[in-house]
C-alpha positions as CSV (number, residue, x, y, z in Angstrom):
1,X,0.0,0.0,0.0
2,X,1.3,3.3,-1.2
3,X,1.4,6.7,0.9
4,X,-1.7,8.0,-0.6
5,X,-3.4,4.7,-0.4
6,X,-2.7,4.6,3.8
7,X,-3.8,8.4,3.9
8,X,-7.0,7.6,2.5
9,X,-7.6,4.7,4.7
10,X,-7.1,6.6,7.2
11,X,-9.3,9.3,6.3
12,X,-11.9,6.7,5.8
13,X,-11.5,5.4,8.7
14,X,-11.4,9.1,11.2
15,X,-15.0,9.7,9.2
16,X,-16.5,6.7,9.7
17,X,-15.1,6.6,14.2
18,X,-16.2,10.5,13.8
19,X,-20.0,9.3,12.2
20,X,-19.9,6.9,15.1
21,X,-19.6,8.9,18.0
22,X,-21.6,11.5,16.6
23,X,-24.7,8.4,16.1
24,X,-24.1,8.0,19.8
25,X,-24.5,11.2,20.8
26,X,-27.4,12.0,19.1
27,X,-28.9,8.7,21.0
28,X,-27.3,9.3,24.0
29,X,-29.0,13.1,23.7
30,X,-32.5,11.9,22.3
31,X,-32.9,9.2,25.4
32,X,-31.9,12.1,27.7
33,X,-34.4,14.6,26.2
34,X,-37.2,11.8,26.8
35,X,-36.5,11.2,29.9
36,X,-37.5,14.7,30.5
37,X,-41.1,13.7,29.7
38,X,-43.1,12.1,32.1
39,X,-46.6,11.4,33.4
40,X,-48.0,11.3,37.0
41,X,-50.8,9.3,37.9
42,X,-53.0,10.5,40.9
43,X,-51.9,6.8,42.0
44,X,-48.1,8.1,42.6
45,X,-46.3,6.9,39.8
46,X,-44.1,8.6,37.6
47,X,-43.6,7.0,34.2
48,X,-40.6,8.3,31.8
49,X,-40.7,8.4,27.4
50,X,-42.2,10.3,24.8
51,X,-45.8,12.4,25.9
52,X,-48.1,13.5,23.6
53,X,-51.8,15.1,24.7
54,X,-52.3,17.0,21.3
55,X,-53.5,15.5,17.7
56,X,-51.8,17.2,15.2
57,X,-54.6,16.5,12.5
58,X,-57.0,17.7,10.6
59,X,-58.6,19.1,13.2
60,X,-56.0,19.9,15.6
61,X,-57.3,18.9,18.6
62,X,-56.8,17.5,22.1
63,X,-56.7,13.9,22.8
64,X,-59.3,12.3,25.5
65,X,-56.4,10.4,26.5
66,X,-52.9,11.1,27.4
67,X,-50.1,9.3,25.5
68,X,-46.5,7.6,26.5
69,X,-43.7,6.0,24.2
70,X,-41.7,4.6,26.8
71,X,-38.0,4.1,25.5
72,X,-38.7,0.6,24.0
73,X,-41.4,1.7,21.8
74,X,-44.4,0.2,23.6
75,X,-47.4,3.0,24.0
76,X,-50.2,3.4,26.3
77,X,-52.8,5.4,26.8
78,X,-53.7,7.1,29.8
79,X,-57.7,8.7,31.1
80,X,-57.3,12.0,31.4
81,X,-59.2,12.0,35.0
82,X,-56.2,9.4,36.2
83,X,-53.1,11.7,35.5
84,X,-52.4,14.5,38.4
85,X,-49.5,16.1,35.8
86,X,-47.5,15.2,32.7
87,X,-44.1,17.2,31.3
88,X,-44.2,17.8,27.7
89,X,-41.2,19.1,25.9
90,X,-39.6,20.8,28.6
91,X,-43.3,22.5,29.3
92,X,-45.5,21.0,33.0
93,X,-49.2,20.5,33.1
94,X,-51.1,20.2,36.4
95,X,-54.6,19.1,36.5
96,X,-57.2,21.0,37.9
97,X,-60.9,20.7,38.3
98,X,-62.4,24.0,37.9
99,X,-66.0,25.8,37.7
100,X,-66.7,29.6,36.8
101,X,-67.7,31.2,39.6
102,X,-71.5,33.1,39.0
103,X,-71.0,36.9,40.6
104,X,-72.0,40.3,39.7
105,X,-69.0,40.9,38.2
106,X,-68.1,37.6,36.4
107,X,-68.6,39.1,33.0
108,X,-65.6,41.3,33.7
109,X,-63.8,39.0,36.1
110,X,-64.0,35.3,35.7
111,X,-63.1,33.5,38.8
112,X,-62.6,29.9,38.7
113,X,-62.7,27.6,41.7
114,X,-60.5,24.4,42.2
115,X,-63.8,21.9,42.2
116,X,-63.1,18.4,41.8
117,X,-66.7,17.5,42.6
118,X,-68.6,19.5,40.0
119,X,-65.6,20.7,37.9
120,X,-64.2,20.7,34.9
121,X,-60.8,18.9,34.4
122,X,-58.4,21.2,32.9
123,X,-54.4,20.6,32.5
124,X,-53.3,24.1,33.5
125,X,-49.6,25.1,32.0
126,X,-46.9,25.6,34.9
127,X,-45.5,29.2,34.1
128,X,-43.7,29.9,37.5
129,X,-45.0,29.0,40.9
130,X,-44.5,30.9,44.1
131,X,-46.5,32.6,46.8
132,X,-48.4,33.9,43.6
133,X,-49.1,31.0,40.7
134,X,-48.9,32.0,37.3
135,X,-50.6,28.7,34.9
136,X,-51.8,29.3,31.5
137,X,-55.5,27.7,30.4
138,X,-55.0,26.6,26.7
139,X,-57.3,25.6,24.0
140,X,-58.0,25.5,20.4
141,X,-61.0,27.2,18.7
142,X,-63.5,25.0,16.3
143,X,-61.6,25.0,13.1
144,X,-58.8,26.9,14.2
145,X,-54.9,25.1,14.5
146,X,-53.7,28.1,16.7
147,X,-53.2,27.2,20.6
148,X,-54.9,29.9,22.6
149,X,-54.1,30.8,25.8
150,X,-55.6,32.8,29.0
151,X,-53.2,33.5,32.1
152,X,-54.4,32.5,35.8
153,X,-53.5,33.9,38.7
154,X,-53.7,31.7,42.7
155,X,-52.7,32.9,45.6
156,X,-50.7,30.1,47.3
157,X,-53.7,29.7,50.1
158,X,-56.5,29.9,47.7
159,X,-59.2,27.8,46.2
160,X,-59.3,29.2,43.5
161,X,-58.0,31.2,40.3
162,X,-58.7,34.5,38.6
163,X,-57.8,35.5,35.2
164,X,-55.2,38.0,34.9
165,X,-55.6,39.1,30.8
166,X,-58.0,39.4,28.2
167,X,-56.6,39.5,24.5
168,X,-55.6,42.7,23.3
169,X,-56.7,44.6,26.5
170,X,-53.6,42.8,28.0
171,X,-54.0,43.1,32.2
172,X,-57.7,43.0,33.6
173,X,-56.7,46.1,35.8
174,X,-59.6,46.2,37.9
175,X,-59.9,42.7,38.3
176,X,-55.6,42.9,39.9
177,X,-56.7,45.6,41.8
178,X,-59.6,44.1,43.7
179,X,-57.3,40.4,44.0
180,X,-54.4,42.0,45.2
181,X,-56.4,44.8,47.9
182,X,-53.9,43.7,50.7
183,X,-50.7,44.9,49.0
184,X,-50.8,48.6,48.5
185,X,-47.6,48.7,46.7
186,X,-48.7,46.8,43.4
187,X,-52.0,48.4,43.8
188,X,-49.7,52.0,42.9
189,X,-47.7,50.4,40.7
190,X,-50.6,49.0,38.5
191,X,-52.6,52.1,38.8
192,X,-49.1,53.8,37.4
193,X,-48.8,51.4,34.6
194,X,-45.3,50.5,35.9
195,X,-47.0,46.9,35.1
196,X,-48.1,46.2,31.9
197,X,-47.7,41.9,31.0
198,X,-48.5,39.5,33.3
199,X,-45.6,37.8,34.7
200,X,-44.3,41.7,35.6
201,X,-47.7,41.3,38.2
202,X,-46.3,37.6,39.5
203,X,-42.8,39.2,39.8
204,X,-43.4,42.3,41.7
205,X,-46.0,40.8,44.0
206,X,-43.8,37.5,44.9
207,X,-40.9,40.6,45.6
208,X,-43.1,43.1,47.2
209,X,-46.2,41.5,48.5
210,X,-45.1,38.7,50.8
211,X,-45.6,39.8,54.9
């Protein structure tokens, strides 16, 4: 074998070790990323692979059941009313059973109480949690593929949630100012519109509001 002739082999042979540990990582990488997903029964376990709890058809929709890929390629399916949470793509879901609560006001401030005996089961997006909870309701129109999205607010101590935005209008001012009464502090700084998004309200009342 000639000089060129070894140089080539072992060009050959760096690409194809090179292809080889880059195949590996790429598994090693994709196994670690699944791992990240899980589902938790309200029974206590946690099971680990791939979760899915939208169909991407035609329509886009939700699915009545949650889904795992474990790492082997076996799938279940999982009733919505038995899963307590599930982590998507980096993203948390807790579940909630919620009903709007009637008032004088509810047209302009919807309040919905954690009711697992007459509500609604929602999986509520984990945004941040703190002494104020910040979770994101989702949902897709009729006909419509976009996911849609309304922020709630909870108090660590209470039952229940209020929303903090409505579309364009952004913050639901009055509704802040009535929810967060015992903190004269973000009461000024919403009435100066030094707050303007949502997670600016979560922020400044977890720094300032907390006795």
């Amino acid at each position: 074998m000639n000089k060129s002739q070894k140089l080539n082999s072992a060009a050959t042979l760096y690409i194809l070790i090179t292809l080889t540990m880059f195949s590996l990582q790429t598994s090693v990488f994709a196994q670690g990323n699944e791992k990240l997903d899980y589902i938790v029964l309200y029974v206590g376990d946690t099971l680990h692979g791939k979760v899915q709890y939208i169909d991407e058809g035609i329509p886009r929709e939700f699915y009545k059941k949650i889904r795992l890929t474990t790492s082997d390629g076996k799938g279940k399916k999982y009733k919505r009313k038995n899963v307590a949470s599930f982590r998507v793509t980096n993203i948390t879901y807790e579940s909630f059973w919620l009903s709007q609560t009637s008032q004088r006001f509810s047209l302009v401030n919807p309040k919905y109480n954690i009711d697992h005996n007459n509500g609604e089961q929602y999986f509520l997006k984990v945004v941040s949690k703190g002494n104020l909870n910040h979770y994101e309701l989702e949902w897709i129109e009729q006909g419509d593929t976009a996911l849609r999205s309304m922020a709630l607010l909870k108090k660590e101590e209470d039952p229940f949630f209020i929303r903090a935005d409505q579309g364009v209008i952004r913050l639901k001012r009055k509704v802040l100012l009535d929810y967060f009464s015992n903190c004269p502090r973000i009461i000024e700084a919403i009435n100066q519109k030094q707050i303007k998004d949502v997670w600016q309200v979560v922020d400044f009342y977890n720094k300032n509001c907390i006795d």
